[in-house]
Structure formats: structure tokens, C-alpha cells
Backbone as a chain_set.jsonl record, in Angstrom:
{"seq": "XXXXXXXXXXXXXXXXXXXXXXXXXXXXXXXXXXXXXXXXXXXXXXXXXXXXXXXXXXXXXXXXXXXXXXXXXXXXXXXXXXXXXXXXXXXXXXXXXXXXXXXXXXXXXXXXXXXXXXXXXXXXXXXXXXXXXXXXXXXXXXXXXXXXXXXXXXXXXXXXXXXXXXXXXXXXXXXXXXXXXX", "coords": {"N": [[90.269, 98.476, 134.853], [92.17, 97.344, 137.574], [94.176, 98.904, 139.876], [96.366, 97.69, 142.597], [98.404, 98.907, 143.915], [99.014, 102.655, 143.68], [100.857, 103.926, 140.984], [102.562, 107.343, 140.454], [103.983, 107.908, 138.667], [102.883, 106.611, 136.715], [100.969, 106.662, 133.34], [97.535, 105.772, 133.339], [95.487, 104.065, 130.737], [92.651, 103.476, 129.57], [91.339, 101.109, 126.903], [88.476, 100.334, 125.257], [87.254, 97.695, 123.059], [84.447, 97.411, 121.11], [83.059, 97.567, 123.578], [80.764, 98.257, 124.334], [77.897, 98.15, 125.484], [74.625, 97.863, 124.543], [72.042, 98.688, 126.681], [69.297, 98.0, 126.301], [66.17, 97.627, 125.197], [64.705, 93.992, 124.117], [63.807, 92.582, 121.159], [60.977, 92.043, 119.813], [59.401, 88.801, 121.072], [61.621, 87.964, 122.411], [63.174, 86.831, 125.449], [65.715, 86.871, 126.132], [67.799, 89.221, 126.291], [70.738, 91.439, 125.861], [70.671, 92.767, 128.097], [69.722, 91.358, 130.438], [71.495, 89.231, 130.186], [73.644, 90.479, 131.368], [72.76, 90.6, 134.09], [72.797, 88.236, 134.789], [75.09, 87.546, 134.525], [76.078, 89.084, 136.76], [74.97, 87.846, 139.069], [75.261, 85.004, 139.16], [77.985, 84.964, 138.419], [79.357, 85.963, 139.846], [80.471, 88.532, 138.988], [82.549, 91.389, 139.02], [82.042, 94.699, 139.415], [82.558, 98.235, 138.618], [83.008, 100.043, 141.404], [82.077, 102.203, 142.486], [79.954, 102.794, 140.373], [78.679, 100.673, 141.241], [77.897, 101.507, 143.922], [76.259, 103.447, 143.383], [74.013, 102.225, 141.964], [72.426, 100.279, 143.971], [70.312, 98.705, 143.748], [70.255, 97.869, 141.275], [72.907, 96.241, 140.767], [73.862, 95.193, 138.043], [73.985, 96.796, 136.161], [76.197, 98.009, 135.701], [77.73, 96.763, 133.935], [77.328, 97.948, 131.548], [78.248, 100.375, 129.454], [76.867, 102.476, 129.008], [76.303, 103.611, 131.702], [78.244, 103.219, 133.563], [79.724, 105.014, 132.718], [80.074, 107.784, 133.744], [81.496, 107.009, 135.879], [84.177, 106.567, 135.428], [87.378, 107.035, 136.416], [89.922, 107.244, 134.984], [90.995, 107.858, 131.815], [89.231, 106.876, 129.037], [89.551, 104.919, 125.903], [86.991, 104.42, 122.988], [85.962, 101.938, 121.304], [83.46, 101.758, 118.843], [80.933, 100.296, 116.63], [78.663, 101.511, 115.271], [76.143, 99.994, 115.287], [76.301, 97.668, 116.896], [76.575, 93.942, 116.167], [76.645, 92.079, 118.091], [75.61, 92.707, 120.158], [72.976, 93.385, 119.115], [72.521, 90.928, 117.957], [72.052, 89.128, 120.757], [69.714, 90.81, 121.532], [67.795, 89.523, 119.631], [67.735, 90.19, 117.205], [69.054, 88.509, 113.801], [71.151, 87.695, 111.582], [71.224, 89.169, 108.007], [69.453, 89.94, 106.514], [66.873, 91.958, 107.222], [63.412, 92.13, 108.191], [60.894, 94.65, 107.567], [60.176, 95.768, 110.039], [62.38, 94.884, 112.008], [64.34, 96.463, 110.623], [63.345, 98.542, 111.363], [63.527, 98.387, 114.286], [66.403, 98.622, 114.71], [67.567, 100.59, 113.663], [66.394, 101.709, 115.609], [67.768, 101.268, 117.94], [70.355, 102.194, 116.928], [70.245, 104.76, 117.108], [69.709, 105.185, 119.983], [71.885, 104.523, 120.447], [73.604, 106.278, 119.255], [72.612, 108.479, 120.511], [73.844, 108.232, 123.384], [75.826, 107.608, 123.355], [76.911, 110.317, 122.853], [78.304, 112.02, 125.115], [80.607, 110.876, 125.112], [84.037, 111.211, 125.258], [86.369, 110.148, 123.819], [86.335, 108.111, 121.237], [85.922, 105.936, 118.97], [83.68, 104.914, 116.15], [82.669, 103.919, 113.749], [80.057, 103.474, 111.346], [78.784, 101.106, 110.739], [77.08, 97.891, 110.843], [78.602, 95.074, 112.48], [81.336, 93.956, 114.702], [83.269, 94.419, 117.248], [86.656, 95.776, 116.351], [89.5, 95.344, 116.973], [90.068, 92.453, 116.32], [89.923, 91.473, 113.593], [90.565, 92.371, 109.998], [89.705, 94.64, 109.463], [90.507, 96.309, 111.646], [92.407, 97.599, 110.552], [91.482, 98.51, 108.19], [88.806, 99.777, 107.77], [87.907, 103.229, 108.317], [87.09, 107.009, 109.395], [86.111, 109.806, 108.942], [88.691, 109.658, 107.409], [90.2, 108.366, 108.565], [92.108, 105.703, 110.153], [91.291, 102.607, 112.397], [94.119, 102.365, 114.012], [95.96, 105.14, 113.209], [93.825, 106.667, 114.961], [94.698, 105.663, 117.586], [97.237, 105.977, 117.733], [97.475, 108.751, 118.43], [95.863, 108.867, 120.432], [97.584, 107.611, 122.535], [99.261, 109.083, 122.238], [101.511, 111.724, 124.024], [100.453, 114.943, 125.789], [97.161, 113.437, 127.079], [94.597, 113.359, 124.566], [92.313, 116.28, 124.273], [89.67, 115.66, 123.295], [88.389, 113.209, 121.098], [87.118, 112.052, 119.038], [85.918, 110.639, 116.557], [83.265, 109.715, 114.329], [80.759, 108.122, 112.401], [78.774, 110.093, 110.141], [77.117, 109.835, 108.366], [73.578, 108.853, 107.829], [72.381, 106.402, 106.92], [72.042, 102.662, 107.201], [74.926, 100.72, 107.677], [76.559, 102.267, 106.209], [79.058, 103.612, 105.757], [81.868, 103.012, 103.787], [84.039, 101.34, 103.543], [83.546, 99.543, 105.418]], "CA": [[91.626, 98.246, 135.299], [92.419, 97.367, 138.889], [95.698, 98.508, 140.556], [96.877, 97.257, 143.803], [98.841, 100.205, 144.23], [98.519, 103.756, 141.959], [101.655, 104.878, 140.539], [101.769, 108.351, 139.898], [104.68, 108.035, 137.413], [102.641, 105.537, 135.645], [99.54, 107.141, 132.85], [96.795, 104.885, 133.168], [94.224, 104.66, 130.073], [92.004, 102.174, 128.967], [90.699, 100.84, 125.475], [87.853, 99.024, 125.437], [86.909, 97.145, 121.762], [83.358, 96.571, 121.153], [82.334, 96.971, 124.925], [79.852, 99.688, 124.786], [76.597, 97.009, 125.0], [73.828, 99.05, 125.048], [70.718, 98.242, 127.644], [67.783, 98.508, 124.929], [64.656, 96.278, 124.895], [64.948, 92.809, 123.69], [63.428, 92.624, 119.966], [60.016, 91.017, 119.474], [59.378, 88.411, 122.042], [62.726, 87.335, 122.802], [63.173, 86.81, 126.478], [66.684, 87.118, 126.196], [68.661, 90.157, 125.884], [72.021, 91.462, 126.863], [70.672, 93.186, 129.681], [69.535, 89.893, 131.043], [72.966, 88.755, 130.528], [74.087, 91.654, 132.683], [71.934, 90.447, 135.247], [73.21, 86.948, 135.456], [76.551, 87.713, 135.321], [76.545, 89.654, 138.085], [74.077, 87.52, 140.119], [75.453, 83.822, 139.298], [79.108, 84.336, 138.194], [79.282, 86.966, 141.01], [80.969, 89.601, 138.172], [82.589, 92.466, 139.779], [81.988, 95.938, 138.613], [83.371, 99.408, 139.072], [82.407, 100.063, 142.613], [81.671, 103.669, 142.513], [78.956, 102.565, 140.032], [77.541, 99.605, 142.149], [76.928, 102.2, 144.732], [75.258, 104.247, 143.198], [72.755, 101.494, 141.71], [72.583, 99.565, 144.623], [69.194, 97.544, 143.72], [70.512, 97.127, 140.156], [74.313, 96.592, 140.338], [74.378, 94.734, 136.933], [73.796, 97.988, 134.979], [77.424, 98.673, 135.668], [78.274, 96.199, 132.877], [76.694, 98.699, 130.75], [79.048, 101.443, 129.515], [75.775, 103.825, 129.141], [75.802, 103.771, 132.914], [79.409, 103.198, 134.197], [80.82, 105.928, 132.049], [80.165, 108.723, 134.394], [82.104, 106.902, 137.28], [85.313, 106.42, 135.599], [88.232, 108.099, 136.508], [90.908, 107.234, 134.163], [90.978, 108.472, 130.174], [89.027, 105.445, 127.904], [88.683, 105.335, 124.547], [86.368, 103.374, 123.205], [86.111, 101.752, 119.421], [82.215, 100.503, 118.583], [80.141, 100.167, 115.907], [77.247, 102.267, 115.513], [74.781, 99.383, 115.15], [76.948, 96.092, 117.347], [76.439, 92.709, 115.479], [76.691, 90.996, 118.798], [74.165, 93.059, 120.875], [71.65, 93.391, 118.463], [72.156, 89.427, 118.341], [71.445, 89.04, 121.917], [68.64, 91.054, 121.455], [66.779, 89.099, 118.67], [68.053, 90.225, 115.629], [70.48, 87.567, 113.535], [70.943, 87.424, 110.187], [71.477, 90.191, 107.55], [67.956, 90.232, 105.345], [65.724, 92.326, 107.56], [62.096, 92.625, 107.178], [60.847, 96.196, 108.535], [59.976, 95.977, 111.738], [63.579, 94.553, 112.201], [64.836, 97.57, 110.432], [62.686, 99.81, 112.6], [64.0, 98.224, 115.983], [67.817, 98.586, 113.979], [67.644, 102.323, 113.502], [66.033, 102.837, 116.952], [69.108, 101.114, 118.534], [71.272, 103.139, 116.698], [69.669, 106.434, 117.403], [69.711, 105.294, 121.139], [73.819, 104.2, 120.51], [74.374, 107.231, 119.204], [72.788, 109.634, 121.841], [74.097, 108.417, 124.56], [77.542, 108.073, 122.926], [77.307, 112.186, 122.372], [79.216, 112.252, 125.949], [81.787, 110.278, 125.05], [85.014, 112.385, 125.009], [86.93, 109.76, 123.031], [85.507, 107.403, 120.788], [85.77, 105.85, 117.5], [82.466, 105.224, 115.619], [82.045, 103.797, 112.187], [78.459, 103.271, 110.947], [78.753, 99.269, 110.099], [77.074, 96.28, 111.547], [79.842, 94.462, 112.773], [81.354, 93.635, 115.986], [84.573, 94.16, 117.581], [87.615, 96.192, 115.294], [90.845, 94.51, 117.156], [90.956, 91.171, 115.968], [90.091, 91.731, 112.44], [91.321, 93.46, 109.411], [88.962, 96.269, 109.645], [91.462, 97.009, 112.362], [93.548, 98.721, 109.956], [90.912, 99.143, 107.036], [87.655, 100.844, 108.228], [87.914, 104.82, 108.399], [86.353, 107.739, 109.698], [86.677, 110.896, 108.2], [89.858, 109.494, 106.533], [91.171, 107.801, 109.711], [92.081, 104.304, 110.664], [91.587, 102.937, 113.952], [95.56, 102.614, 114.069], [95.671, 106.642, 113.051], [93.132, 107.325, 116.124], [95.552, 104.723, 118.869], [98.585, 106.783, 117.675], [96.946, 109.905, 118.79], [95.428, 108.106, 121.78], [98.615, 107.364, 123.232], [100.389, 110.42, 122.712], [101.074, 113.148, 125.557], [99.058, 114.254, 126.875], [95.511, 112.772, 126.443], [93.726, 114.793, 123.916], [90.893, 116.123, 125.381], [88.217, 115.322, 122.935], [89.217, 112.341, 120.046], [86.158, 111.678, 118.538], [85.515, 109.934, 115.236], [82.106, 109.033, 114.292], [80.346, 108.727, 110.811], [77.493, 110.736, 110.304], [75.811, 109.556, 107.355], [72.088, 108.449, 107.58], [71.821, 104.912, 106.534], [72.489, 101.207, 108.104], [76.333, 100.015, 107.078], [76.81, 103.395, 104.946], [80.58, 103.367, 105.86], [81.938, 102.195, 102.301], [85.551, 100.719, 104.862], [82.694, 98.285, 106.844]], "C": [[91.676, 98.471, 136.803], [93.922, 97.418, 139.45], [95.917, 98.731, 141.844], [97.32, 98.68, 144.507], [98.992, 101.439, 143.042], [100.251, 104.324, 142.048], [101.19, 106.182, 139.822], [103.12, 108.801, 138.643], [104.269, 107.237, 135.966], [100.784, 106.106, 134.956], [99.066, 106.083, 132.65], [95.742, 105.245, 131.648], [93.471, 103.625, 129.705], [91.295, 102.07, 127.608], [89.763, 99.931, 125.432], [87.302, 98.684, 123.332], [85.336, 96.865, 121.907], [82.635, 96.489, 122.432], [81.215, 98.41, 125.589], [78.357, 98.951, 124.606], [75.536, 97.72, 125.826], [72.473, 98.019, 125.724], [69.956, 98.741, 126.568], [66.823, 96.798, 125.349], [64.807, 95.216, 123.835], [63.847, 93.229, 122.216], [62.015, 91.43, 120.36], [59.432, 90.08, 120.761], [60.556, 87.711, 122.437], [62.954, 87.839, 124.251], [64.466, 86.963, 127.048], [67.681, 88.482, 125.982], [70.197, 90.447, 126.244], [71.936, 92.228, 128.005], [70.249, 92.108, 130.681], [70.812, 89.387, 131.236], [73.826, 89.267, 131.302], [74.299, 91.211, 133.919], [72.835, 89.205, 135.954], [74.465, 86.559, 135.646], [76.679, 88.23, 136.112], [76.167, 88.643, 139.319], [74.842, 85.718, 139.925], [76.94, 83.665, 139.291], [79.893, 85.351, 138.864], [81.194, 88.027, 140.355], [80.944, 90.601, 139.57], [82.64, 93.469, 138.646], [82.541, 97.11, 139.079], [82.459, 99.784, 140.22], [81.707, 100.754, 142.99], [80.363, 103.296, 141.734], [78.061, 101.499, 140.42], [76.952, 100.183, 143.59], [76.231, 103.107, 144.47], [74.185, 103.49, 142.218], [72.732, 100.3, 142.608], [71.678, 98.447, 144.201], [69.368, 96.976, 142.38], [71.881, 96.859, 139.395], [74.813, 95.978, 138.653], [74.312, 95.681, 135.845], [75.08, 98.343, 134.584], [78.225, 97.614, 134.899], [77.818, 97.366, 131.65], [77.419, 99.968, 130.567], [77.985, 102.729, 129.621], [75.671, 104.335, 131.122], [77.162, 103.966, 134.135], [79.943, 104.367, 133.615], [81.023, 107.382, 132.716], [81.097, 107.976, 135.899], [83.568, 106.268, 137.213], [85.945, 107.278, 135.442], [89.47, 108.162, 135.608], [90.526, 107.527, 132.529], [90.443, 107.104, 129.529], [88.878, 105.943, 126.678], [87.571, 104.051, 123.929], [85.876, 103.268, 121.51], [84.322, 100.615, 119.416], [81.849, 100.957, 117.316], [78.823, 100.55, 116.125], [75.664, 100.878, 115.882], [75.868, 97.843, 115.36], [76.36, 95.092, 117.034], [75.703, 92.192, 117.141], [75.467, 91.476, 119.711], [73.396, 92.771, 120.184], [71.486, 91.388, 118.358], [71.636, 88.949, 119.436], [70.455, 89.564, 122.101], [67.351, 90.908, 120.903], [66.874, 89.307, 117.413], [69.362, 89.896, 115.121], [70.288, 87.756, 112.152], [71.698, 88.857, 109.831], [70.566, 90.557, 106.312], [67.036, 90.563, 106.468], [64.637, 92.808, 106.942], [62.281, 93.953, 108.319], [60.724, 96.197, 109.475], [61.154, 95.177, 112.079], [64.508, 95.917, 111.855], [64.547, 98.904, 111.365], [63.349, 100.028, 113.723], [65.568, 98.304, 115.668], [68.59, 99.87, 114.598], [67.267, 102.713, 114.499], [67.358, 102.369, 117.669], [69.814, 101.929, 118.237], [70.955, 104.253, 116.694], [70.281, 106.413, 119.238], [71.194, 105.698, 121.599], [74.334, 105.419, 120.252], [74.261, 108.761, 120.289], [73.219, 109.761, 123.005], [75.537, 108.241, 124.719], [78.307, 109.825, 122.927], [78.217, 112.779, 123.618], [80.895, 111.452, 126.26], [83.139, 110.992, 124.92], [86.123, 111.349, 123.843], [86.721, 108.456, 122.457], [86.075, 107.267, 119.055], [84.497, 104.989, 116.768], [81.997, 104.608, 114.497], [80.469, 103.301, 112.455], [78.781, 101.948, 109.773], [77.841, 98.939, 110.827], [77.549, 95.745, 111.607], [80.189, 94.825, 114.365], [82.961, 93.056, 116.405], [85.679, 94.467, 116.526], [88.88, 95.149, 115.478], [91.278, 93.557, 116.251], [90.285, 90.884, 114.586], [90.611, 92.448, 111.792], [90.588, 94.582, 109.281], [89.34, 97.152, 111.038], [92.218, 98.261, 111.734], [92.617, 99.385, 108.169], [89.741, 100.207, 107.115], [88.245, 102.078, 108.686], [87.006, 105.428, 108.86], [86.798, 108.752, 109.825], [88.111, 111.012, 107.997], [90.943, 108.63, 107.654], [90.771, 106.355, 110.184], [91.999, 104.317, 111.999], [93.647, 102.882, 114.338], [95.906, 104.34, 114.182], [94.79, 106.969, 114.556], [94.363, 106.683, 117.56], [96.619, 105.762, 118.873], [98.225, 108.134, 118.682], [96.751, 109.927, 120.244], [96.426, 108.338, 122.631], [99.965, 108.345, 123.07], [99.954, 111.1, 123.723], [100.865, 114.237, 125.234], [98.062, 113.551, 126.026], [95.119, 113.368, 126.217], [93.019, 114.785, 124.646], [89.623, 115.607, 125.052], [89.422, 114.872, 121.741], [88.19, 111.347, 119.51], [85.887, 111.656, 116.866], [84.157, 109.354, 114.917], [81.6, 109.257, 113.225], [78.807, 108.818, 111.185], [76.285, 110.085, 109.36], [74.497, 108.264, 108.467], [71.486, 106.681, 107.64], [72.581, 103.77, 107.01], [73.644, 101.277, 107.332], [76.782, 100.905, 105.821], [78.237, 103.574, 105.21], [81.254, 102.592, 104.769], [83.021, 101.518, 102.877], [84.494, 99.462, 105.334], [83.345, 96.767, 106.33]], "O": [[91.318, 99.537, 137.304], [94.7, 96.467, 139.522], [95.713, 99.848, 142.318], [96.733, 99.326, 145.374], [99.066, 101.241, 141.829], [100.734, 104.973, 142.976], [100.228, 106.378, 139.079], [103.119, 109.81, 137.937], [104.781, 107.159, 134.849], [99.741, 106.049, 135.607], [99.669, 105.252, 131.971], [95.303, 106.375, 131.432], [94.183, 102.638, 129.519], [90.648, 103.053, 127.248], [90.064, 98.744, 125.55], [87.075, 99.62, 122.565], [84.975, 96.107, 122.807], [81.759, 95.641, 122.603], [81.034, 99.08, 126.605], [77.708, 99.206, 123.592], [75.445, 98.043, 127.01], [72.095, 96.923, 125.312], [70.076, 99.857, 126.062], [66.931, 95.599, 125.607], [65.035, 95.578, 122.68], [63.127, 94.22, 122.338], [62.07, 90.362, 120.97], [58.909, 90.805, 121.606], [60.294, 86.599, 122.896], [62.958, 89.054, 124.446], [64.566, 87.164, 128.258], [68.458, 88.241, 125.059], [70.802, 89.621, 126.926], [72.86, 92.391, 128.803], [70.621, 92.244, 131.846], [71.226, 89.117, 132.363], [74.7, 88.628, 131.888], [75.287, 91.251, 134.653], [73.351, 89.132, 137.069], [74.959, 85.734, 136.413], [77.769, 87.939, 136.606], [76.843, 88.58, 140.346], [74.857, 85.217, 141.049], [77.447, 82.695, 139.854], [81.036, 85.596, 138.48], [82.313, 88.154, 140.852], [80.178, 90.73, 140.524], [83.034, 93.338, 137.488], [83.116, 96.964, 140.158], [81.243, 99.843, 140.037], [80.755, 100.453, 143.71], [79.399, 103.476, 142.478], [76.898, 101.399, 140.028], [76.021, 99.717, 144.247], [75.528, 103.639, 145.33], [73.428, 104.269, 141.64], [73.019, 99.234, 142.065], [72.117, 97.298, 144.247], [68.873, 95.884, 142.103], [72.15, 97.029, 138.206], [75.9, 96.263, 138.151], [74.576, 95.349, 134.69], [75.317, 98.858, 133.491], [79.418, 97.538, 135.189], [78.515, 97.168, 130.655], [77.286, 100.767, 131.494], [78.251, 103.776, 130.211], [75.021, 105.277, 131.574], [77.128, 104.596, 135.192], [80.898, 104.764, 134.282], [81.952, 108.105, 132.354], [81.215, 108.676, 136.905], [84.161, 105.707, 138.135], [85.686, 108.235, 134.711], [90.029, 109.256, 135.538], [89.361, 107.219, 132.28], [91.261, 106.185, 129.5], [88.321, 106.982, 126.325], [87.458, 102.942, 124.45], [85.549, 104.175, 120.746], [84.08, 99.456, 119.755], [82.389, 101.966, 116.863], [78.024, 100.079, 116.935], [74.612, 100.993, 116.511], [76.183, 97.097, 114.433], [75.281, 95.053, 117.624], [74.501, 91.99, 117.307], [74.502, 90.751, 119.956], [72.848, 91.705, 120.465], [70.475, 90.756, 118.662], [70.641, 88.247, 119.253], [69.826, 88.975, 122.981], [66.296, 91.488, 121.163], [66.211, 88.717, 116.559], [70.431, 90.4, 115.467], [69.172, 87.974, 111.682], [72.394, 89.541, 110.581], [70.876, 91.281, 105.366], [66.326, 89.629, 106.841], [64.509, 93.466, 105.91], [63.056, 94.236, 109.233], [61.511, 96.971, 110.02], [60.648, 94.36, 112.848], [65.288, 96.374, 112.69], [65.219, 99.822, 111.836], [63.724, 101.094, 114.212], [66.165, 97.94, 116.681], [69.5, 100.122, 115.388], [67.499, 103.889, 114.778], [68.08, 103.311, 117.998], [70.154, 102.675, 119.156], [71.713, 104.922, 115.992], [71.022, 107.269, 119.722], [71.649, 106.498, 122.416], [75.361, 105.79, 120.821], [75.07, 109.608, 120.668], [73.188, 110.776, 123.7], [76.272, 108.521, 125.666], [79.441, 110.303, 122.971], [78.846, 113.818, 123.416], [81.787, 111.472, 127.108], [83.003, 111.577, 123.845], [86.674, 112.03, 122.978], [86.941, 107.535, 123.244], [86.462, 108.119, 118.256], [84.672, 103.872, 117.255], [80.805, 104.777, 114.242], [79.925, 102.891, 113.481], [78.933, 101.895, 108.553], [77.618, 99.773, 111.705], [77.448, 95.127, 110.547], [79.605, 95.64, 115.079], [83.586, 92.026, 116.152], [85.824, 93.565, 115.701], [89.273, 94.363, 114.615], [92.309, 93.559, 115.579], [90.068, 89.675, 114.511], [91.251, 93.341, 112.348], [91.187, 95.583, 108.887], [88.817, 98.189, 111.447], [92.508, 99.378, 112.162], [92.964, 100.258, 107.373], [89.791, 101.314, 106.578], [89.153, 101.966, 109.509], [85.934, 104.828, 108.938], [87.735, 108.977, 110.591], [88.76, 112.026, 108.252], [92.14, 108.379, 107.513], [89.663, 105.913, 110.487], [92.313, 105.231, 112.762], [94.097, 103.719, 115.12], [96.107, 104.775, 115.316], [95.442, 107.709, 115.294], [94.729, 107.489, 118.415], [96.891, 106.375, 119.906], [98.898, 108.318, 119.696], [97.253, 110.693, 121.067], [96.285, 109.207, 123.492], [101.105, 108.354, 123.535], [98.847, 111.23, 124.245], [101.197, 114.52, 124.083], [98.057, 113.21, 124.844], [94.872, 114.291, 126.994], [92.773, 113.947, 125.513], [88.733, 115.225, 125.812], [90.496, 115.382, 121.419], [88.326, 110.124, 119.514], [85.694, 112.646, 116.16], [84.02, 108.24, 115.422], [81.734, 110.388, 112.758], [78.024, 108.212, 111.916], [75.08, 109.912, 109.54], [74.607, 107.379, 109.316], [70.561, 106.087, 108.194], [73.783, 103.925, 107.222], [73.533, 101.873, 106.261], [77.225, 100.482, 104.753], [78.602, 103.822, 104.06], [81.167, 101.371, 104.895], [82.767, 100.411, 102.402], [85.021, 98.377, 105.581], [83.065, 95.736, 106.942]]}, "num_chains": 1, "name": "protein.A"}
């Protein structure tokens, strides 16, 4: 969020859906990833990024599409609604479908190990353990849970005063798309 001028009667916060696209190693030999896509949005469709984080990676400003990397250089309250294991990354990264063989499962579960450790600084976050991509504009807007809570139930919360300080939802269990809500 960019404002012209900062009101200070006005609480800023931001929500991002689905936009936590993690930098991980492309699957297999796929030459494509979404950190590649990073790249070329910044470099061809001359993407702007949060500024504070393009100076402090000067030689690689496209990282700062990357919430793993921007998230220490924002200043306003986000919350942020992903999916332990994102449909759409892991697509950009080589894996499509939904019949993996193992070494698909392998590179699955290491994503989501990665997604989830570097989520552990997240102060407000919602979490389910699906494969799937993006809550908003479906009905797993209002159906998927975590520990008994909709994302609707977490927004309410969100947007009361003040901004909790910590509003973290995340399912713990063990196994790919173990969220019985997905």
C-alpha cells in the first residue's frame, strides 16, 4: 500500500491472499520457477517493490516480491491467509497435477517444511494445511477452519481495535491436505 500522504487518523493494515510465494528451487529440471518470475517482473515489466527492501538487496531487487524477504521491512500490521503447501507456486515450480510419485512428494513436504519455518515469524497469519491456492474468491473463504476458526472469524478479529498483537492460526497436523475443511 502506497499513500501519497499518511494520515494519522487513518489505521493502515494490509491483507494479502495467497501472496506469500516462497523462493524454493524449481522441481526436477524445470527451468522455470516463481523465482524466475520474480526476476522478470522486476527486470522487464519494471515491477516496483517496497523500497526499504530494494535497498537492502540492491544486486537482487526481485527478491522483494518474495514475502520471505520483504516481511522484515514492512511497517504497517499484515495479515496474511496461505496455504501451507500453495497450488500455484508449487505449479510454477514443476509440480501439476494431484497423483504424485515420491520424489514429487519428497520435494512437496520439503516446501512445506521450508513454508512453514519461515512463516514461524509471522505475527499474523492464517494457515490451513491444504493444497490449494488463494481463500478470497472461493467458498473455502467461509468453509476451511483452523482450530475451529473461519477465515471470516480470523478478519473480524483482524479488524478490531487495536491490532492484536499475535493472530496466528495454523494447522499442525503432519500430513499433505490433512485439514478435513480443504
Amino acid at each position: 500500500v502506497r499513500a501519497a500522504k499518511r494520515d494519522n487518523n487513518f489505521d493502515y493494515r494490509g491483507y494479502v491472499d495467497a501472496g506469500w510465494f516462497l523462493d524454493f528451487p524449481a522441481y526436477g529440471d524445470t527451468s522455470f520457477s516463481f523465482a524466475k518470475c520474480a526476476e522478470l517482473l522486476y527486470k522487464n515489466w519494471n515491477a516496483i517493490y517496497d523500497e526499504s527492501c530494494t535497498a537492502h538487496y540492491t544486486t537482487e531487487p526481485w527478491k522483494c516480491f518474495h514475502a520471505q524477504y520483504v516481511i522484515d521491512f514492512l511497517k504497517m500490521p499484515v495479515i496474511f491467509t496461505e496455504f501451507q503447501t500453495d497450488q500455484a507456486n508449487l505449479n510454477f515450480n514443476g509440480i501439476q497435477g494431484s497423483n504424485f510419485n515420491s520424489s514429487q512428494l519428497a520435494y512437496i513436504y520439503s516446501f512445506r517444511t521450508e513454508m512453514l519455518r519461515l512463516t514461524d515469524r509471522v505475527r499474523h497469519l492464517f494457515m490451513p494445511n491444504c493444497i490449494k491456492h488463494e481463500v478470497e474468491d472461493t467458498s473455502l473463504f467461509y468453509t476451511v477452519r483452523v482450530d475451529g476458526k473461519s477465515f471470516p472469524d480470523v478478519l473480524t478479529t483482524w479488524f478490531a481495535e487495536p491490532v492484536p498483537k499475535d493472530l496466528v492460526f495454523k494447522d499442525v497436523c503432519d500430513t499433505l491436505n490433512c485439514n478435513p475443511t480443504c
